[in-house]
DRENTORBA-324776 format. One record per atom (N, C-alpha, C): residue in three letters; x, y, z. Coordinates in steps of 0.1 Angstrom, whole numbers, plus 5000, padded with zeros to 4 digits. Atoms other than C-alpha are relative to their C-alpha. Example, Ala and Ser with C-alpha at 12.3 -4.5 7.8 and 13.67 -1.06 7.14 Angstrom:
<sites>
ALA500949885000
ALA512349555078
ALA500950125000
SER499149895000
SER513749895071
SER499250115008
</sites>
This chain:
<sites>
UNK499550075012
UNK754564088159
UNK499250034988
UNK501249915012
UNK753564238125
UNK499649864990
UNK500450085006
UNK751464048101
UNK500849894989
UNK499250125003
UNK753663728089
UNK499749984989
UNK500450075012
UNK753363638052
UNK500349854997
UNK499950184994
UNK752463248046
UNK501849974995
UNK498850065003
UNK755963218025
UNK501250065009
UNK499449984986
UNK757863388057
UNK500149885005
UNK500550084987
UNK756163158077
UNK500549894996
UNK499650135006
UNK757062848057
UNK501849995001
UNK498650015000
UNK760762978054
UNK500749995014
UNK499950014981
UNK760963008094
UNK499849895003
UNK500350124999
UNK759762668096
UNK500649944995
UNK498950075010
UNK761962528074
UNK501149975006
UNK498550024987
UNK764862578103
UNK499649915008
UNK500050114987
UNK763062348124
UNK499449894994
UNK500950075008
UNK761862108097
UNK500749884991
UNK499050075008
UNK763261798077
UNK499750004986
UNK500450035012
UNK761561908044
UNK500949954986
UNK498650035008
UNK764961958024
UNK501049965004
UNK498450024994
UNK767661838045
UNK499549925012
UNK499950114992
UNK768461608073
UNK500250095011
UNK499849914991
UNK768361768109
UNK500849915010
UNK499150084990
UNK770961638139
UNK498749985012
UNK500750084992
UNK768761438159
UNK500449955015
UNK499450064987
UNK770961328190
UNK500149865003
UNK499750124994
UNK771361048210
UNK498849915001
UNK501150074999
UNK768060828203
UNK500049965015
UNK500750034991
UNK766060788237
UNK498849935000
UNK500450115007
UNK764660448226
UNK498649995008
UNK501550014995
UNK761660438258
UNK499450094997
UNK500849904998
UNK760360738256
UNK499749964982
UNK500650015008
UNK760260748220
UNK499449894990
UNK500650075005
UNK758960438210
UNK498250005012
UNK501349984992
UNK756060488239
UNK499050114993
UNK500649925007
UNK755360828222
UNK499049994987
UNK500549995018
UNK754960728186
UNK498749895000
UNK501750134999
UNK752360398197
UNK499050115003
UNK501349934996
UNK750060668213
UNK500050124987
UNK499949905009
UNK750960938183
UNK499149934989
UNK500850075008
UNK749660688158
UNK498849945003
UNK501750074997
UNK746560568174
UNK499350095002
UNK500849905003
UNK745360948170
UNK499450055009
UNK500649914990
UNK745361028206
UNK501450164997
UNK499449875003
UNK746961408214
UNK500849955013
UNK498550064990
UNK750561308230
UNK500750185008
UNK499349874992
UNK751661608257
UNK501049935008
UNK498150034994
UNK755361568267
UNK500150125010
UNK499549904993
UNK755961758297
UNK500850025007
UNK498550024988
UNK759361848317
UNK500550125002
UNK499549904998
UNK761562088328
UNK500650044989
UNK499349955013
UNK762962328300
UNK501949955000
UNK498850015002
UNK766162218283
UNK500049805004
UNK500050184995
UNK765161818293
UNK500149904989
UNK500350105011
UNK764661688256
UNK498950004994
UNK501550025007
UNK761361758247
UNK500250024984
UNK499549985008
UNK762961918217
UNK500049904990
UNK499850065006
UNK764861698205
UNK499449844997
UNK500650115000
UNK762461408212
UNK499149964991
UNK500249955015
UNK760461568187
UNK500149954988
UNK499149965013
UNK762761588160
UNK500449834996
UNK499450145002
UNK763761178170
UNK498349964997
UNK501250075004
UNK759961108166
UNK500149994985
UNK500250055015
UNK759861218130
UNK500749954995
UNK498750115008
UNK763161068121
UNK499649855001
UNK500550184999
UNK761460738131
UNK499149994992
UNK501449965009
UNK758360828113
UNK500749984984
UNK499450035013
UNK760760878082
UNK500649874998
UNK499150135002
UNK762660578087
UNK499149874995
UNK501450145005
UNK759160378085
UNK499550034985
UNK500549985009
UNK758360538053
UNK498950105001
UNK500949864998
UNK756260878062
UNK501150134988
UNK499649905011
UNK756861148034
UNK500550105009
UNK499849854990
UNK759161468051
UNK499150114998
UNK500949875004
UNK756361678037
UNK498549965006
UNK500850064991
UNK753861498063
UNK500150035014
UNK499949994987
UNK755761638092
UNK500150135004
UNK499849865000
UNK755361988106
UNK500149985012
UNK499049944992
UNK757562098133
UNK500250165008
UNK499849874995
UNK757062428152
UNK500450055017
UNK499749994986
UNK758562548181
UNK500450185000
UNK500549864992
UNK757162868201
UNK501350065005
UNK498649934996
UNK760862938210
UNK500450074991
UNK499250005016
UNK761763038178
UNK499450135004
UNK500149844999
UNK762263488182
UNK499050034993
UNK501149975003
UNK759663528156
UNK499049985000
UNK501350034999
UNK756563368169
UNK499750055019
UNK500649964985
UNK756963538201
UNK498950105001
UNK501449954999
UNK753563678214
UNK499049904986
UNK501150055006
UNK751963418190
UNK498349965007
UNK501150054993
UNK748563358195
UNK499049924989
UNK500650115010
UNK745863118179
UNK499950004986
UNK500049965009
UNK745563298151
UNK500949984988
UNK498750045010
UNK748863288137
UNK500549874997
UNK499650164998
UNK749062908148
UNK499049984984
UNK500950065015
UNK746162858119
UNK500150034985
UNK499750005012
UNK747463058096
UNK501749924993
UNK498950064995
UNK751062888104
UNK499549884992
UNK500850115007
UNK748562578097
UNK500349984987
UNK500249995016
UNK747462678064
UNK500950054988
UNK499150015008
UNK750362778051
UNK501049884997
UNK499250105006
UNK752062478053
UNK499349904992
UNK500550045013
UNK749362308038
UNK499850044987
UNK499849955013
UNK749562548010
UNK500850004991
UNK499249995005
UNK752962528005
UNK501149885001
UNK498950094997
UNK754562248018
UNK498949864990
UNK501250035006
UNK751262068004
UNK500649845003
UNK499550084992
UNK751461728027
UNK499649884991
UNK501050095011
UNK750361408004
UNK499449925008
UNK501150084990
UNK748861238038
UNK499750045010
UNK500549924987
UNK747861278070
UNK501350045007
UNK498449954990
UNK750861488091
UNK499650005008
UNK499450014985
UNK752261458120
UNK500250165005
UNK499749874996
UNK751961808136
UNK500749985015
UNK499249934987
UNK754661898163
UNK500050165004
UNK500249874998
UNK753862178184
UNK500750035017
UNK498949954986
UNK757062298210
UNK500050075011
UNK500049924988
UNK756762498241
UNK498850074997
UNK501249905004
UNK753062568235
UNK499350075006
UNK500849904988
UNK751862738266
UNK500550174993
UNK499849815005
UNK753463038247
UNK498550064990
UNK500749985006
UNK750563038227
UNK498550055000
UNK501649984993
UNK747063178240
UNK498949924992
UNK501150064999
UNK743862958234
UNK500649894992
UNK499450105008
UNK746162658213
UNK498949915003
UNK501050114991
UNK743562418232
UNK499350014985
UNK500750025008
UNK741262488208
UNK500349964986
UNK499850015016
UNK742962478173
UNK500749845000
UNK499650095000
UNK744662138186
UNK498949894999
UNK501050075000
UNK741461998193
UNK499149954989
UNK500850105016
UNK739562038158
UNK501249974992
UNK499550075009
UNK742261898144
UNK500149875009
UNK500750144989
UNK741861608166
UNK498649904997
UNK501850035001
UNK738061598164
UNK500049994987
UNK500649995016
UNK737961668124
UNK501149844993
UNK499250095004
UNK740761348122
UNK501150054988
UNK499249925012
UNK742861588102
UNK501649994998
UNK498950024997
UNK746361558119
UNK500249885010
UNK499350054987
UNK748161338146
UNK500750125003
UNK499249844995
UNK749061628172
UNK500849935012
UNK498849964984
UNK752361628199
UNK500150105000
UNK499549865000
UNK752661918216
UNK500649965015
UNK499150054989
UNK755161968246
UNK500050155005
UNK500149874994
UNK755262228270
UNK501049985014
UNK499049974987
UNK757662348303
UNK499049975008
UNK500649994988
UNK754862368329
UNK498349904999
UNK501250154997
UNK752762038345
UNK498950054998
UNK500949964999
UNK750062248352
UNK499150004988
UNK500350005016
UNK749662348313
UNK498849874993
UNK500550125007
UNK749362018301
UNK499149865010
UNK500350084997
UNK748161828328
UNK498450025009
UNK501349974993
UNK745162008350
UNK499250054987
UNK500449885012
UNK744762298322
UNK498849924989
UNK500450095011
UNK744262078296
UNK499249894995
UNK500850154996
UNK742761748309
UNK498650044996
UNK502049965002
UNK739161938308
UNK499850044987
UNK500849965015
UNK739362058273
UNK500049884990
UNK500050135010
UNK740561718258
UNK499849895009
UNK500150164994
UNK739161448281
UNK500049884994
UNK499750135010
UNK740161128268
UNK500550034987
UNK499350015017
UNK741761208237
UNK501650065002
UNK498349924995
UNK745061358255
UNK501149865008
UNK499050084989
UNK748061098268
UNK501150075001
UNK499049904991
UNK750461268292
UNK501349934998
UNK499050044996
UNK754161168292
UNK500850155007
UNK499249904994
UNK756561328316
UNK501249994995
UNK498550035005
UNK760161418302
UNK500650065007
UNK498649994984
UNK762961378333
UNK501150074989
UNK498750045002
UNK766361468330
UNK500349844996
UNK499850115002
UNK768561168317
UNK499849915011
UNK500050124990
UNK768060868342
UNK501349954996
UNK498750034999
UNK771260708350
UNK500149884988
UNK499650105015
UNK771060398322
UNK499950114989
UNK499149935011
UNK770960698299
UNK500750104998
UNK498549954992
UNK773560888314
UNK501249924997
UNK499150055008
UNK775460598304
UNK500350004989
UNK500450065014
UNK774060498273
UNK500750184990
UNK499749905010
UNK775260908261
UNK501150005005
UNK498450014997
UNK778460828278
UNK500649894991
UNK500050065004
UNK778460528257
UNK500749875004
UNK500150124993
UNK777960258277
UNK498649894999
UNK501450025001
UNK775060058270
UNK499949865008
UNK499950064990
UNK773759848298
UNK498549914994
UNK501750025001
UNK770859588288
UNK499949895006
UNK500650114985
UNK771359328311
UNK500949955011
UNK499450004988
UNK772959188340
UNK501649995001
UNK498750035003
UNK776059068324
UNK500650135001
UNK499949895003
UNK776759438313
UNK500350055011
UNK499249874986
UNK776959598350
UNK501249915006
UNK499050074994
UNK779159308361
UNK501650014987
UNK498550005007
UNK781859378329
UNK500350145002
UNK499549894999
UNK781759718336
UNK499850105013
UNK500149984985
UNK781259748377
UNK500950144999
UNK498749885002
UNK784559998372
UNK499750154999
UNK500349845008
UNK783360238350
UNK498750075006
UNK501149994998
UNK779860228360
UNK500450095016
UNK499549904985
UNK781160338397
UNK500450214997
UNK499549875001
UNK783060648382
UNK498850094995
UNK501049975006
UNK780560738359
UNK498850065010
UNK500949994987
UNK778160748388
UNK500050115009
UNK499149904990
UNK780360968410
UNK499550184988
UNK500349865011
UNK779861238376
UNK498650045000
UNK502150005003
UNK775861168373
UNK499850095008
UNK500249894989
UNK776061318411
UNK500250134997
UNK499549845000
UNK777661618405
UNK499350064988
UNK500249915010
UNK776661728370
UNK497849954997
UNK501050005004
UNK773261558367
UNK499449944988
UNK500050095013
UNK771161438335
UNK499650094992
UNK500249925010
UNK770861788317
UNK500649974987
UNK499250045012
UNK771561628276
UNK500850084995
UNK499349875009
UNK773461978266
UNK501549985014
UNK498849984991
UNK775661928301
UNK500749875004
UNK499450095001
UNK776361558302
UNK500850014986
UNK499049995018
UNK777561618260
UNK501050035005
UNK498849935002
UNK780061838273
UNK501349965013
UNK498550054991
UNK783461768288
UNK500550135013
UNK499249884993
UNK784562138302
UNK498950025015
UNK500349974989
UNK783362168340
UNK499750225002
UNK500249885002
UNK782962558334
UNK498950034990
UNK500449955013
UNK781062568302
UNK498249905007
UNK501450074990
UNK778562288325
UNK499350055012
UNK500349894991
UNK778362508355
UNK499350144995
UNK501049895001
UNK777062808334
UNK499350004991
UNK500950045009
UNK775062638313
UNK498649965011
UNK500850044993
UNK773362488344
UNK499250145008
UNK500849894994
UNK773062838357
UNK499350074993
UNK500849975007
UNK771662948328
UNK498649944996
UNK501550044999
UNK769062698327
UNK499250045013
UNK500649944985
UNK767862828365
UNK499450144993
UNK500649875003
UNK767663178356
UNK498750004989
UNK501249995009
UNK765463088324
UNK499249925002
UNK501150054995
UNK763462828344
UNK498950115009
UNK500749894990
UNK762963118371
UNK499250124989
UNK500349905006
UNK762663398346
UNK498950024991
UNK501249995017
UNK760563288315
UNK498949945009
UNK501050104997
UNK758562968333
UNK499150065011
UNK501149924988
UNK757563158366
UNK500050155003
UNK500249885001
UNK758163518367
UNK499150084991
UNK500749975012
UNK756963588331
UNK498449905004
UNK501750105002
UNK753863308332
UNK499250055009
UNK500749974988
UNK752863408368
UNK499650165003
UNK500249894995
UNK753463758369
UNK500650035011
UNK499949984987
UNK755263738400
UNK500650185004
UNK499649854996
UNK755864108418
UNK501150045002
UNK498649994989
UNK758564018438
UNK500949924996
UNK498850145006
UNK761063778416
UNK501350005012
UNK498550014989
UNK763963868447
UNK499849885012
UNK500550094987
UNK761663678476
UNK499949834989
UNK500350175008
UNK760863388445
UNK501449924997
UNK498450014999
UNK764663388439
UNK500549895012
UNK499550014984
UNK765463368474
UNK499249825005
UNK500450134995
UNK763263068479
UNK500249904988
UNK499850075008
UNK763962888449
UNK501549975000
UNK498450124999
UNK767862828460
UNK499849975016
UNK500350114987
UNK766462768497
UNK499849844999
UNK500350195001
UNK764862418484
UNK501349984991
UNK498950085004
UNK767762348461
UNK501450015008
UNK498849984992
UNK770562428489
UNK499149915009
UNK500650064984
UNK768462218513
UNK499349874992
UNK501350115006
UNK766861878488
UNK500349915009
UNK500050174995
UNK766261548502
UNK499650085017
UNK499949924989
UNK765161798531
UNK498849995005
UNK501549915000
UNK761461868552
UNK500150115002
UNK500049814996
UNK760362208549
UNK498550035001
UNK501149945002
UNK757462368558
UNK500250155001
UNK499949885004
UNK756362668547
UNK499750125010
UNK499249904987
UNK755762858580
UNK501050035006
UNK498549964991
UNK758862838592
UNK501150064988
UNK499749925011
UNK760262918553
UNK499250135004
UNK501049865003
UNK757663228555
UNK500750075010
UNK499049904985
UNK760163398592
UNK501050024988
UNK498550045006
UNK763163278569
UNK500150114995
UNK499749925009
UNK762563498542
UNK499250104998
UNK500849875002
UNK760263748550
UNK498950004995
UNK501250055015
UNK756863628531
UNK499549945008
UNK501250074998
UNK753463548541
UNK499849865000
UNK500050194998
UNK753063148547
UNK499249984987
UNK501050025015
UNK750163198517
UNK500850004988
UNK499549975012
UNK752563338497
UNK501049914997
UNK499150114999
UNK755263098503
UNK499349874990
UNK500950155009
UNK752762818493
UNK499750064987
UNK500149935015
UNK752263068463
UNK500649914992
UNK499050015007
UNK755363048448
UNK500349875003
UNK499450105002
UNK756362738458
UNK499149904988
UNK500750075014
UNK753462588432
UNK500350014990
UNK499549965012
UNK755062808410
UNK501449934995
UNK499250015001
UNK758062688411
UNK499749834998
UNK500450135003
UNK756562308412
UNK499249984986
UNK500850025011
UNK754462388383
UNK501549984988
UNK498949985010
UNK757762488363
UNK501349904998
UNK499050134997
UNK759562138373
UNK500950015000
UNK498949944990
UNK762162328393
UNK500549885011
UNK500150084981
UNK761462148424
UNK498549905001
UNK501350104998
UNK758861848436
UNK500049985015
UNK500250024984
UNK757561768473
UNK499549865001
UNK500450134993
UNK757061438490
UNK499250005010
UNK501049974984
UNK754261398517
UNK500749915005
UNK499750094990
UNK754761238545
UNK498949855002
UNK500450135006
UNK753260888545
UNK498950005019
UNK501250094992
UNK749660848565
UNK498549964996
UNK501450045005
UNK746460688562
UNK499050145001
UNK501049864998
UNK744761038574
UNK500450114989
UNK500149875006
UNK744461278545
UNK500450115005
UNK499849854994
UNK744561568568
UNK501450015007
UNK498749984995
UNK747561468585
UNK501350034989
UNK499250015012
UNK749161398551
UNK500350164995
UNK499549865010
UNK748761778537
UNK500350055015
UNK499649914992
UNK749561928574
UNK502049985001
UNK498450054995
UNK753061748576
UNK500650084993
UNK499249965009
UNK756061908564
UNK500249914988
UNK499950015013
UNK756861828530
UNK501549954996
UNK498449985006
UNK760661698517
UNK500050044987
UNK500049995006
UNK761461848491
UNK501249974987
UNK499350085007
UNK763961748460
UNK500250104983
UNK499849955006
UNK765461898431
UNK499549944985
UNK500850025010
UNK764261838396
UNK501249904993
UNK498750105008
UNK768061728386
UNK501050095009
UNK499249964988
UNK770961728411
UNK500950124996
UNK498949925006
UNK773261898389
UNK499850134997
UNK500749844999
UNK771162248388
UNK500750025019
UNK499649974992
UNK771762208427
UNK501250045006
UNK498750024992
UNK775462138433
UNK500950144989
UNK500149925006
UNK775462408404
UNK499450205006
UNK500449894999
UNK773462668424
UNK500250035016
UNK498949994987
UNK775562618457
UNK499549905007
UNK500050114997
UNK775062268469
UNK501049995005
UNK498550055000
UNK778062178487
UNK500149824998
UNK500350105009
UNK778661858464
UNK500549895011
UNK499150094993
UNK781361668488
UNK499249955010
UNK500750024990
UNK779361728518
UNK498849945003
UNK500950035000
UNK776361578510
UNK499649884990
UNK500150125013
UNK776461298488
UNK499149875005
UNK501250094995
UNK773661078512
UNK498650134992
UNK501549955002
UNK771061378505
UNK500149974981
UNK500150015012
UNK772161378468
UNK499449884995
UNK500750144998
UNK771560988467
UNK498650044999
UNK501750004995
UNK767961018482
UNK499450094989
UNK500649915009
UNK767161308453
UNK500249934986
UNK499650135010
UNK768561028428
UNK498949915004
UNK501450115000
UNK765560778441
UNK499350045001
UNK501349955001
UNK763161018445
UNK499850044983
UNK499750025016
UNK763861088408
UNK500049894992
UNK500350105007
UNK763860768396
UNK498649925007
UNK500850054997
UNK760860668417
UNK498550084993
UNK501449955005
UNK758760958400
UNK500349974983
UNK499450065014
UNK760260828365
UNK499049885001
UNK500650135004
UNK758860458375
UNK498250075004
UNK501549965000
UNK755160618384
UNK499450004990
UNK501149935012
UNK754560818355
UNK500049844989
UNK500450145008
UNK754960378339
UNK499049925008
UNK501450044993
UNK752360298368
UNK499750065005
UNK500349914997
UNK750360478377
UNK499250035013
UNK500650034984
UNK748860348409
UNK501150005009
UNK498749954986
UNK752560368423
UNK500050145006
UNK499649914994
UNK752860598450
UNK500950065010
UNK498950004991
UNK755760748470
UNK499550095015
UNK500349884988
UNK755760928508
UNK501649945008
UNK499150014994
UNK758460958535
UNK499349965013
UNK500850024988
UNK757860828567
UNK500650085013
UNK499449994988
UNK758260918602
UNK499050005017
UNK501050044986
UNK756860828637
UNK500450125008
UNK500349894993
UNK755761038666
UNK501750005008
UNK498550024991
UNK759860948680
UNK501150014990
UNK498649945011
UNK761761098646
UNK500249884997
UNK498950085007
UNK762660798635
UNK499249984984
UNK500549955015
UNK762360798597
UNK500549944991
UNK499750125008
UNK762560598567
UNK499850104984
UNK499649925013
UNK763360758528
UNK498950014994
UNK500650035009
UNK761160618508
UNK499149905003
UNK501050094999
UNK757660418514
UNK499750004985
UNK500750015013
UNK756360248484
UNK499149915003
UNK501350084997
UNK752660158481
UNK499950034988
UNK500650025013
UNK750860038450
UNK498749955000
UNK501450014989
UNK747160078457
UNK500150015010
UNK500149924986
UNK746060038491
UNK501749915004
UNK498850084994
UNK749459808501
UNK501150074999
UNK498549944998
UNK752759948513
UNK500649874996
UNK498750115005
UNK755559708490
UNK501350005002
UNK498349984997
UNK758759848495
UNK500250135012
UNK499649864992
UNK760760048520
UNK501550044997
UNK498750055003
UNK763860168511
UNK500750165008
UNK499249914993
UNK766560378532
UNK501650044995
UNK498549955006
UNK769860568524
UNK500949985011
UNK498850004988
UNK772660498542
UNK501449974992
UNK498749975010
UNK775660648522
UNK501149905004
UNK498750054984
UNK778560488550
UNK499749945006
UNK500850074987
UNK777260198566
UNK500849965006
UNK498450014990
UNK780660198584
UNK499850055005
UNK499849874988
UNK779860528602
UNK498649895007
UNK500950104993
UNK778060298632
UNK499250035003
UNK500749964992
UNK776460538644
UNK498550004993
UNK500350005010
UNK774460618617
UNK499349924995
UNK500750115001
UNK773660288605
UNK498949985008
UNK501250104995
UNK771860188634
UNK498850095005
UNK500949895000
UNK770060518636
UNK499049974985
UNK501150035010
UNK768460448601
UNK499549874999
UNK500550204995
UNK768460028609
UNK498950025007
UNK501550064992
UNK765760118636
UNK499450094993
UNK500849945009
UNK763660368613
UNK499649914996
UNK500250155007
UNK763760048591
UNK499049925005
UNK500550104994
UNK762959808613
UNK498450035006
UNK501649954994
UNK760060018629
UNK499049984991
UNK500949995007
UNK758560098598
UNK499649844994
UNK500250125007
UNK758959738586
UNK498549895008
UNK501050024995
UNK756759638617
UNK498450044997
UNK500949954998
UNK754359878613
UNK499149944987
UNK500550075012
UNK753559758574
UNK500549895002
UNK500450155000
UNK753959388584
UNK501049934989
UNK499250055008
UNK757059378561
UNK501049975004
UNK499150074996
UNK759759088561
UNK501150044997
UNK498849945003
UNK762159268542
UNK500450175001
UNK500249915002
UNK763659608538
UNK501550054992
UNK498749965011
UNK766459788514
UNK500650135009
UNK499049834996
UNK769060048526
UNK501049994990
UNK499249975016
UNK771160208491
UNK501150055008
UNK498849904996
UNK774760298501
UNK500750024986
UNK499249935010
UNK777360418482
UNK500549874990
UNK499050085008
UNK779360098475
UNK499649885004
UNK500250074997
UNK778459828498
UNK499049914999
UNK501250125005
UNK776459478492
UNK499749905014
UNK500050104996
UNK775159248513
UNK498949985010
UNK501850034991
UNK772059118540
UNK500250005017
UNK500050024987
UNK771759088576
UNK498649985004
UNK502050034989
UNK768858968602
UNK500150115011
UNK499949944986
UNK767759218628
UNK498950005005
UNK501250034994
UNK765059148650
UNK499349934989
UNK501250105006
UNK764058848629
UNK499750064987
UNK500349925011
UNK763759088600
UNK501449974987
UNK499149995013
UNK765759048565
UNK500650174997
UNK499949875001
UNK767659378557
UNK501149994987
UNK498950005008
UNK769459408524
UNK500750134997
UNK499149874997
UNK772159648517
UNK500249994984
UNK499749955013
UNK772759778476
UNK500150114998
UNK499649875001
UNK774460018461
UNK498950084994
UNK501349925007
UNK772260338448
UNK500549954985
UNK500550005013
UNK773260288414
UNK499849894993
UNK501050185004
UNK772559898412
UNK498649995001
UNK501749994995
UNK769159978423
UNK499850124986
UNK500649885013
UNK768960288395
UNK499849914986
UNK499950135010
UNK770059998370
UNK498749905002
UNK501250084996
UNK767659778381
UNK498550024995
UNK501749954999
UNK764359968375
UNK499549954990
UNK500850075010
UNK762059858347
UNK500850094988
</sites>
């Protein structure tokens, strides 16, 4: 990249900027960005992290429009995003003079708000974020594709002065809410049980990507979703990692999304597809770092047993899956279960002592979802799409019931499709709700 002159640099910035003009902002995502802007103003360093294409963007762009709305000058807010063709291969260097050009020319009359977009593209940024930090010069967001980045990477160079948010796909209330349904309390799901049903049936299939819920055409969503795959695989882990072999990373990266809500371990993956068991566990970090894909342990008090167990694994957002050959019809219990493992790592990253595992005893029988909060196991909750198919039922009823003994719990939840209602089995409480009463529900 040849040497950038500051009024270039200012004019390039200007496209991602509200100095002269008003920018399309989207669908306000009212939690996230009102959580952001409290920790942005109290002058910690706000890292938004998610899979590419999730909103970090535009989350952005809705921060400063809130910033403006309170009375912040548009010549207070600088805006840069590392995606942008001409800052590719940026490195610190150009970020400071990037800096000082906007102070030269945009000339800010208070303290700005610096946004800084997909910044892992940037080599040593750590540092130039920091003395502006340390010197009290800016409030800094920066947002990046890969956990790692912002959450191991990073922790050690800004301890305590860094708060983490994670940015999902849409969660199902705003799935509605850009369908335009707005749900804020109880009354709300009972006038619109109907819609909320259908609606629901779509979430499954397409997911909560904001560029592929907007859109109506089933074609134009389908290779939008495949185009976010390839440039999650291509830029986030091939490029970042270096990988040798992108065909074997490929290859395992639609194994876990043709197989979510699944256990896998990685020796028996490593026969599958030809690849070292090491290497398997390679790439699969890689592909967890680039919030592709996430793993669930298996739920025991022994550490050692916990990392030896197979692993379930779960898609990042369903609609990449049923997108990258999912059979959608056939599976709409595992899709479910990748819907609560999804909104259970949604309610985490708001407590942070909540923890999720899967269970299963030494006789297979197995339960979805353990929830413990500290040392105490609080909820158990099981999928059972058809609790008509009999069989079925009372194959996941005794999972239930086992596990309910084992943690000393009176009650226990199983999510179907459609059906409501309680039963006693062995002395035990057992309630039955739908999955997306329970998605509704959450905090």
């Amino acid at each position: 990249m040849g040497k950038m002159g500051k009024a270039r640099m200012v004019e390039v910035l200007s496209k991602w900027n509200f100095w002269s003009r008003d920018l399309e902002v989207g669908i306000l995502r009212r939690d996230y960005v009102d959580a952001l802007l409290k920790f942005a103003k109290a002058g910690k360093i706000v890292s938004m992290v998610g899979v590419r294409r999730s909103g970090k963007t535009t989350l952005m762009k809705q921060m400063a429009k809130l910033l403006m709305d309170e009375g912040t000058n548009r010549g207070d807010l600088l805006i840069v995003n590392f995606e942008e063709p001409e800052f590719v291969g940026a490195d610190v260097g150009l970020l400071q003079r990037m800096y000082e050009a906007y102070l030269e020319i945009v000339k800010p009359a208070g303290k700005p708000f610096v946004f800084l977009d997909e910044i892992q593209n940037v080599d040593g940024w750590e540092r130039f974020v920091r003395s502006l930090n340390e010197r009290g010069e800016a409030f800094v967001t920066v947002s990046g594709s890969s956990s790692k980045l912002l959450s191991g990477e990073l922790a050690s160079v800004l301890t305590g002065r860094q708060i983490y948010f994670e940015v999902l796909p849409l969660s199902f209330k705003e799935f509605l809410s850009f369908k335009g349904m707005e749900i804020r309390e109880a009354k709300d799901v009972l006038l619109n049980s109907l819609g909320i049903k259908r609606l629901f049936r779509e979430y499954m299939e397409i997911g909560g990507f904001p560029e592929v819920v907007l859109s109506e055409d089933p074609d134009f969503r389908t290779r939008t979703l495949r185009s976010y795959y390839e440039d999650i695989l291509g830029r986030d882990v091939v490029q970042r990692f270096g990988v040798r072999k992108p065909d074997k990373l490929k290859a395992l990266a639609r194994f876990y999304l043709t197989n979510v809500s699944s256990p896998v371990s990685f020796r028996r993956i490593s026969g599958f597809i030809q690849l070292p068991t090491e290497t398997v566990r390679r790439f699969s970090s890689y592909l967890e770092t680039a919030n592709l894909v996430f793993f669930v342990k298996r739920f025991s008090w022994s550490v050692k047993e916990q990392e030896n167990s197979p692993r379930k694994v779960y898609s990042i957002d369903v609609g990449l899956s049923n997108a990258i050959g999912f059979r959608f019809r056939e599976n709409l219990g595992k899709l479910a279960e990748n819907l609560l493992a999804l909104e259970l790592r949604r309610r985490r990253a708001q407590h942070p002592d909540l923890e999720f595992f899967y269970w299963k005893d030494e006789t297979q029988l197995e339960v979805d979802f353990v929830i413990r909060e500290g040392l105490r196991v609080q909820e158990l909750l099981q999928v059972c799409w058809d609790p008509s198919e009999e069989e079925t039922r009372r194959r996941e009823l005794r999972g239930l019931v086992k596990a309910m003994d084992e943690f000393k719990l009176h009650e226990g939840l199983v999510l179907t499709e459609d059906f409501e209602g309680e039963e006693k089995v062995k002395g035990k409480k057992i309630l039955y709700k739908p999955v997306w009463s329970w998605l509704l529900a959450g905090p």
